[in-house]
C-alpha positions in Angstrom: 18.2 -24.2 -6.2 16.8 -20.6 -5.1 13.3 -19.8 -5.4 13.4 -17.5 -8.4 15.2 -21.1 -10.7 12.9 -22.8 -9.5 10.1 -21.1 -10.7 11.6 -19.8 -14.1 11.9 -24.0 -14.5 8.4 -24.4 -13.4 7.2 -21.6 -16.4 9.4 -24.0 -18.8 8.3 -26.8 -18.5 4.6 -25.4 -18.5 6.0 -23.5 -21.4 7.1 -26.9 -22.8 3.7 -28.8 -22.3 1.9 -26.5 -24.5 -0.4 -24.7 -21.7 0.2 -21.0 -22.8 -2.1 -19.8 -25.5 -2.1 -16.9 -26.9 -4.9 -14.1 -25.8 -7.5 -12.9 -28.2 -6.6 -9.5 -29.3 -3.3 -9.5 -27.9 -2.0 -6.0 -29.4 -5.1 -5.0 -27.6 -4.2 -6.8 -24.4 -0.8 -5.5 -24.4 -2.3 -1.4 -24.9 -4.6 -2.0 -21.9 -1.6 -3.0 -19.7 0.7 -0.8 -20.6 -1.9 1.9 -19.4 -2.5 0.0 -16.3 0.9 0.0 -15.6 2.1 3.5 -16.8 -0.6 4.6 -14.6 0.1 2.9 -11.3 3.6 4.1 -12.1 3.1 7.7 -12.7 5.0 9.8 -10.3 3.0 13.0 -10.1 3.7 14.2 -6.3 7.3 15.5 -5.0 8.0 15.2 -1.6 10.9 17.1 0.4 12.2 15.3 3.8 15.2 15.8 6.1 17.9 13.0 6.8 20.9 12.7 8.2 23.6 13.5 5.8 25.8 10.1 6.3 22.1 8.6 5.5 21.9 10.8 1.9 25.5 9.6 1.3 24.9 5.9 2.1 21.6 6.0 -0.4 23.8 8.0 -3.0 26.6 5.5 -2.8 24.1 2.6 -2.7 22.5 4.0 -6.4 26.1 4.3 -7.6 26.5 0.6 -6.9 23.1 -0.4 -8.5 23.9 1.9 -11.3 20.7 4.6 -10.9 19.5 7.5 -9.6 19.4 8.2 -6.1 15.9 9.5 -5.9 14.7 6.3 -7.9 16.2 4.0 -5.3 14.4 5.5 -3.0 10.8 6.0 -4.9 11.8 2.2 -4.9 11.8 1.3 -1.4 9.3 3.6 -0.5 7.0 1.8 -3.1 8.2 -1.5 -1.9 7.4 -0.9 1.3 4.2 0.7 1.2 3.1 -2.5 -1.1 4.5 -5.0 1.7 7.3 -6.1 -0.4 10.2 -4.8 1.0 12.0 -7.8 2.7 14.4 -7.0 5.2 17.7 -9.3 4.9 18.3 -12.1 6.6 21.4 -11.6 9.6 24.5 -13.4 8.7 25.1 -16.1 10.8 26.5 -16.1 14.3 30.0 -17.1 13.8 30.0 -17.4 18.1 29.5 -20.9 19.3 26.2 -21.3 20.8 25.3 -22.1 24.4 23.9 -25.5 23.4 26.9 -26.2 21.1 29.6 -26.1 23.7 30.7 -29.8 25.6 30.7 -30.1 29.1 33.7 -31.4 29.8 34.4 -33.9 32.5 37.4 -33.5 35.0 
C-alpha cells in the first residue's frame, strides 16, 4: 500500500472513531484560511529567464500532458523547490546484473 492509502485510511478510521469535531465559528475559520492561503499564493512578481529551446519545448509538452499551462508548471516547481518539496524521482532499476550477483563458476 503507498504512503498516500495509507494515510487517507489512517484519516478514516480517525474519521470513524468520532475524533473530528467541528471548530467554533467555522464560516469564520474557513474566511481566515482562505486569506491565508490566497495570500501565500498571490503571484504579484514576473520574472523573464533564458533556456534552451528543447528545455521550453520539453516543459511545454510536459503541461500538455498534465493538462495546464506551461508557466504554471513551472511557478510549480519553482515553489516546490524553494519550499523543499520537490522530490527528485527515484532511477529505475539497473536491469545489468550486479557484480555481487554473478556466480563464480568452477572449471
Amino acid at each position: 500500500m503507498d504512503d498516500e492509502n495509507k494515510l487517507e485510511e489512517e484519516i478514516l478510521a480517525s474519521f470513524e472513531r468520532e475524533e473530528w469535531r467541528s471548530v467554533p465559528n467555522l464560516s469564520q475559520e474557513i474566511e481566515r484560511y482562505a486569506a491565508y492561503a490566497e495570500a501565500s499564493l498571490t503571484k504579484d512578481k514576473r520574472v523573464n529567464i533564458r533556456i534552451s529551446s528543447r528545455d521550453l519545448e520539453d516543459i511545454q509538452a510536459r503541461a500538455a500532458e498534465e493538462g495546464i499551462p506551461y508557466q504554471t508548471l513551472m511557478a510549480s516547481v519553482l515553489h516546490k523547490f524553494v519550499t523543499g518539496r520537490l522530490v527528485e524521482p527515484s532511477p529505475p532499476p539497473s536491469s545489468k546484473p550486479t557484480r555481487a550477483s554473478h556466480k563464480h563458476s568452477t572449471r
